[in-house]
C-alpha positions in Angstrom: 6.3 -13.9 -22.4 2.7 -12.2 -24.0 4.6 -11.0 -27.6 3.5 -7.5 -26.6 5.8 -8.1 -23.4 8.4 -9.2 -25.2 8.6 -6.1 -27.6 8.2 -3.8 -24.9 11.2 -5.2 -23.2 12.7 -5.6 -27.1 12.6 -1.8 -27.2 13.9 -1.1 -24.0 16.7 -3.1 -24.6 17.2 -1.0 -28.1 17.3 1.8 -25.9 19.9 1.3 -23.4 22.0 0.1 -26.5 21.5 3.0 -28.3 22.4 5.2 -25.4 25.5 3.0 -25.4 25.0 2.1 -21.5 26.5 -1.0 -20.6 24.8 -1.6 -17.4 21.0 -1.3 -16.6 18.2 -3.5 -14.9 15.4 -5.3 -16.4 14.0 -6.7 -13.4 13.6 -5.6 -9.9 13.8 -8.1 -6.9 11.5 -6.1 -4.5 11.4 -7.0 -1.0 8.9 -5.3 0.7 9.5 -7.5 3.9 11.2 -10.5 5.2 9.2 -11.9 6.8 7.2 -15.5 5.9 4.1 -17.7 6.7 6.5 -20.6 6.3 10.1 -22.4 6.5 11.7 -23.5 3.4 14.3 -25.7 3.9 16.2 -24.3 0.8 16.0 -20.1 2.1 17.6 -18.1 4.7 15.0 -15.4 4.7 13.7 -15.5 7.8 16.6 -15.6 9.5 16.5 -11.6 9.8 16.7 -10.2 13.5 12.9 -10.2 15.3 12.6 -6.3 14.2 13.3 -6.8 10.5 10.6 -9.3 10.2 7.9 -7.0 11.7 8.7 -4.3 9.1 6.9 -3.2 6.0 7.7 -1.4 3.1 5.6 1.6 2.6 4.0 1.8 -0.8 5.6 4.7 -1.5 9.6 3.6 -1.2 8.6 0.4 -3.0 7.2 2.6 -5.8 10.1 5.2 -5.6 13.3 2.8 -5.9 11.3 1.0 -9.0 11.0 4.3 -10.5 14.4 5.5 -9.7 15.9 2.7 -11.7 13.6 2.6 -14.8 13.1 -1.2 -14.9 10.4 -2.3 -17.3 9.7 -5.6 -15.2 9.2 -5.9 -11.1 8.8 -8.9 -9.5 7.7 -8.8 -5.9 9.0 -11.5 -3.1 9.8 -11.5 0.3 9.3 -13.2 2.6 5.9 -13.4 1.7 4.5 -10.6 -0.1 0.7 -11.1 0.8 1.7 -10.8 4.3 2.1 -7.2 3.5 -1.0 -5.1 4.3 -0.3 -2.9 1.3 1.1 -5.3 -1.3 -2.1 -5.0 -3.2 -1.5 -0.7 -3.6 1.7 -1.3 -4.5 0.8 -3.6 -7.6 -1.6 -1.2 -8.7 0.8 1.9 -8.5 3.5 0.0 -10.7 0.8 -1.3 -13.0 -0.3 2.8 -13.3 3.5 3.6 -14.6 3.2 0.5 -17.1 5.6 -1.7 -15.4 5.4 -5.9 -15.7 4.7 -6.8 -12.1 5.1 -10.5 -11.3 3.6 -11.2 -7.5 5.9 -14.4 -6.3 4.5 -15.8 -3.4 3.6 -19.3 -2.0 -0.2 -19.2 -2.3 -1.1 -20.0 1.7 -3.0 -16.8 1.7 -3.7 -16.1 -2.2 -7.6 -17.4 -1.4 -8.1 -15.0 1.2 -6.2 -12.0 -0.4 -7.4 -12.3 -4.1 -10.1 -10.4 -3.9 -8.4 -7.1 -3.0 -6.1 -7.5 -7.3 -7.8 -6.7 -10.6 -6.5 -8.9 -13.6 -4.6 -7.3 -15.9 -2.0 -7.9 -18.7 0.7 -6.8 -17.1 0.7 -8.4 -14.0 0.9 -12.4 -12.9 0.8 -14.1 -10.3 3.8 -16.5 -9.6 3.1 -19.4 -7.5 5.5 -21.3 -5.6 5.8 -24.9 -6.6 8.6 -27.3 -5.6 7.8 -30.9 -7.2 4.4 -33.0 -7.0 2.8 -33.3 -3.7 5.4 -35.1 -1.6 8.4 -32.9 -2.8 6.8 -29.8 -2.6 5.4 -30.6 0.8 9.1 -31.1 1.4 10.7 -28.7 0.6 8.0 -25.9 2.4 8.4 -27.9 5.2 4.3 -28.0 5.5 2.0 -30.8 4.8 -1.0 -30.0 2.4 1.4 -26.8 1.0 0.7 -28.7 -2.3 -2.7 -28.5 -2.9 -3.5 -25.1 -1.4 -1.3 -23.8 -4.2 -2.7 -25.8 -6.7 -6.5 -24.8 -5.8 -4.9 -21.2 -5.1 -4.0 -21.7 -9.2 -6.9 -22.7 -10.3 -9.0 -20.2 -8.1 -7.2 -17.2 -9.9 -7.7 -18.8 -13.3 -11.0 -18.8 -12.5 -11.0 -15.1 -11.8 -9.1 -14.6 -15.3 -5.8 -14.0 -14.0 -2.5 -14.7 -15.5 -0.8 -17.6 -13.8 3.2 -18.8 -13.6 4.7 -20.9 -11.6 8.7 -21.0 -10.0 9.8 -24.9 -9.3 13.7 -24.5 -7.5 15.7 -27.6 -8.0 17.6 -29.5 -5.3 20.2 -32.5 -5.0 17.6 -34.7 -4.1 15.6 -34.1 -7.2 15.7 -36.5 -10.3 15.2 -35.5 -14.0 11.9 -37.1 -13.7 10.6 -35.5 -10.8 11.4 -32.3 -12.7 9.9 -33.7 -15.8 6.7 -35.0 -13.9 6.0 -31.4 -12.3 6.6 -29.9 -15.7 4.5 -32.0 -17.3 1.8 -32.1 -14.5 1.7 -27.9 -14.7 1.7 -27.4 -18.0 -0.8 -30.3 -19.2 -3.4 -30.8 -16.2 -3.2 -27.4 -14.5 -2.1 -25.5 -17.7 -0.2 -22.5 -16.1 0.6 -19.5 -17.9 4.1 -20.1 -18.3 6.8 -22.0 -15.8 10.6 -21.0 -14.2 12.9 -23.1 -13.3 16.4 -23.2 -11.7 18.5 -24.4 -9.2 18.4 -23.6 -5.8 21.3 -21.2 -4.6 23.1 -22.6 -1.6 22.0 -19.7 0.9 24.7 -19.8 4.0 21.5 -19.1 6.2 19.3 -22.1 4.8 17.8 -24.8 6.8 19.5 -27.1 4.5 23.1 -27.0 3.7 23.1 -30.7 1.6 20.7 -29.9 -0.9 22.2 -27.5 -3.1 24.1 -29.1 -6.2 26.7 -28.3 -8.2 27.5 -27.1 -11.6 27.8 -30.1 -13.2 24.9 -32.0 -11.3 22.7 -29.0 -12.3 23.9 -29.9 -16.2 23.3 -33.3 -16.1 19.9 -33.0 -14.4 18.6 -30.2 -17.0 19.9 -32.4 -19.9 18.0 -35.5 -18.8 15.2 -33.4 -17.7 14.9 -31.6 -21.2 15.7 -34.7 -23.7 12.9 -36.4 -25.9 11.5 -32.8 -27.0 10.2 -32.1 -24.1 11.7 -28.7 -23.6 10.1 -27.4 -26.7 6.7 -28.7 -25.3 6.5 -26.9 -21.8 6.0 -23.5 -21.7 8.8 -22.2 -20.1 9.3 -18.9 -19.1 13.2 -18.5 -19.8 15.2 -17.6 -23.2 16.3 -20.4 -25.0 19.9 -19.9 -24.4 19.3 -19.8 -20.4 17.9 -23.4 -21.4 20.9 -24.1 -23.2 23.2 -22.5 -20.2 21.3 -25.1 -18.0 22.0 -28.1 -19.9 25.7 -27.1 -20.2 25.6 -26.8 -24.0 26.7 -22.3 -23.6 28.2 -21.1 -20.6 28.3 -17.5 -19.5 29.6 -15.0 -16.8 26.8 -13.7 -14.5 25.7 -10.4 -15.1 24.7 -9.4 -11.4 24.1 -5.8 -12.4 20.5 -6.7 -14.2 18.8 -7.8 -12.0 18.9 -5.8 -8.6 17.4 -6.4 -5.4 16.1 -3.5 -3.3 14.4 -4.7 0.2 14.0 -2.9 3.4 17.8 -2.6 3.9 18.0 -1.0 0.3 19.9 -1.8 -2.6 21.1 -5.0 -1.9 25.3 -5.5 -3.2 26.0 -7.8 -5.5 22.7 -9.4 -6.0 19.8 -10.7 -4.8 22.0 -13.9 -3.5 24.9 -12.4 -2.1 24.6 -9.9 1.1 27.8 -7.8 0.6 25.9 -4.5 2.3 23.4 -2.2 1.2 23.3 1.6 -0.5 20.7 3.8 -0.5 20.5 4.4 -4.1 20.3 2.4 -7.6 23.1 5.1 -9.2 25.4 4.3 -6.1 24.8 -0.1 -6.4 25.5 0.4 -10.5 28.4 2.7 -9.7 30.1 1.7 -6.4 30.2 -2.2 -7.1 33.0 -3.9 -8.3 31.2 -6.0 -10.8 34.0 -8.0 -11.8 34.8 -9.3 -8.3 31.9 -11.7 -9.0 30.6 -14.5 -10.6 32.2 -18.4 -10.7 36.0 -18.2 -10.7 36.2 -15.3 -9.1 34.0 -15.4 -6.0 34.0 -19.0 -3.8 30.5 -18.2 -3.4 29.2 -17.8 -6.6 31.0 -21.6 -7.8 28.2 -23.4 -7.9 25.3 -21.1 -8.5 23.3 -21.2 -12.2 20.4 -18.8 -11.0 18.1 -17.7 -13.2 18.7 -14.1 -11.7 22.2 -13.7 -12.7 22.3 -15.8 -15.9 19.0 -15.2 -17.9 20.1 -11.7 -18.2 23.3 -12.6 -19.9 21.3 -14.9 -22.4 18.8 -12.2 -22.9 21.1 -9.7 -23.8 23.4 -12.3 -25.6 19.7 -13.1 -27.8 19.1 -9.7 -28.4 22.8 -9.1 -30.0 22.1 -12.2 -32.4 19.7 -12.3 -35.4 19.9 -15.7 -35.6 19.2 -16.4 -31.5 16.6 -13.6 -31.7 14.9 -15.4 -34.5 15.2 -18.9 -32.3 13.7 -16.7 -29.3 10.7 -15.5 -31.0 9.5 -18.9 -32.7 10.8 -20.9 -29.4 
């Protein structure tokens, strides 16, 4: 992250500490609708009844849950978020109360809606990208996906926007696909900055084979991230998620930090899990029986290494270390 990022989310982390609370969000999941312009193999979203996918958000509930739980960072998804008349208002109102806003979408209509965002240093665009041309194409399930998100890239560099990218991992990927993407987005196209993880076996996805296991995910990140070349891409994660990835830490998920609120509300566990919804941030944080989750103690949750129930553990684990602080800051 931008260092000033990182030391305003450093001193929001001081400050939940100091307050002694032991659970708190740094990142929203904020689904504003469901609905999508494609069909991912790999994601169950738009498997939502007829009615859900013709709903919005209005700006004003998106704007109001963010606020209610005090998150420094928001990143907005769907569905597809530019298929949202008002996506663009609701950016602007969480950029107004100071918030990291991370726009995650797949870039189909980024050329037509780009016009209607303002660059600013708090906010990024974070484009969809699967794998070179042929495994992207593949995994959106729509031919030419790949280069309308590359010139979509390269369009809002032009316009002096900040520009990340999300590659999900599968089964069928090999270390050097993920090193060739890697390589390919950080070198040629030269995004911002880069996430990765892999994919989280959704029970509504298109693809039940694909997902992999704990210890493929380990041996695919350690291949992937040999020779250096982890230190050479700029990757948006702590080092210790990195670490978690390649099997050399492991952790217990930490569901609790990073919430998911979408048109049904606050969405229980996590964003992965559907357990029901509440209407409020104080009821998820205080009605949840956080402990009931995470590998060895939900079936579900035995394969999954996501980035939105790990990275938080690292983070915090970072910030309670000198030492991993230090290797975070010069990383």
């Amino acid at each position: 992250m931008p260092f000033r990022q990182s030391v305003r989310l450093g001193q929001y982390l001081m400050k939940q500490k100091l307050a002694h609370r032991d659970k708190y969000p740094l990142l929203v999941e904020l689904e504003p609708l469901f609905a999508c312009n494609l069909k991912c193999v790999g994601c169950g979203k738009i498997q939502e009844p007829a009615g859900m996918l013709k709903q919005r958000m209005p700006v004003e509930q998106a704007v109001a849950a963010i606020e209610e739980c005090g998150a420094p960072m928001v990143s907005i998804a769907g569905g597809e978020p530019l298929m949202h008349p008002q996506v663009h208002e609701i950016v602007q109102e969480l950029l107004a109360r100071k918030k990291i806003v991370f726009l995650c979408t797949n870039a189909l209509l980024m050329a037509k809606h780009i016009d209607k965002f303002t660059p600013h240093r708090d906010f990024a665009w974070m484009v969809h990208v699967d794998g070179m041309k042929e495994r992207h194409d593949a995994s959106v399930s729509h031919e030419g996906g790949f280069e309308m998100a590359i010139d979509a890239i390269k369009l809002a560099q032009s316009r002096g926007f900040r520009v990340m990218t999300n590659t999900t991992v599968f089964n069928s990927d090999s270390p050097q696909d993920v090193i060739d993407v890697l390589d390919y987005l950080n070198d040629e196209i030269k995004v911002d900055n880069m996430q990765i993880a892999p994919g989280y076996a959704y029970w509504k996805a298109p693809d039940q084979e694909g997902f992999l296991g704990v210890e493929e995910t380990r041996e695919l990140f350690a291949k992937a991230f040999g020779e250096g070349r982890r230190k050479k891409w700029r990757l948006n994660h702590s080092p210790l998620f990195l670490d978690f990835l390649e099997g050399k830490v492991d952790y217990e998920c930490t569901p609790w930090a990073i919430p998911s609120y979408s048109l049904k509300g606050w969405q229980r566990p996590c964003y992965l899990l559907d357990d029901g919804y509440v209407s409020t941030y104080q009821e998820l944080i205080e009605d949840t029986d956080w402990d009931a989750f995470g590998r060895g103690k939900d079936e579900r949750c035995a394969n999954c290494m996501a980035h939105c129930g790990y990275e938080p553990t690292a983070v915090i684990a970072t910030t309670s270390s000198l030492r991993e602080t230090i290797r975070a800051a010069v990383a």
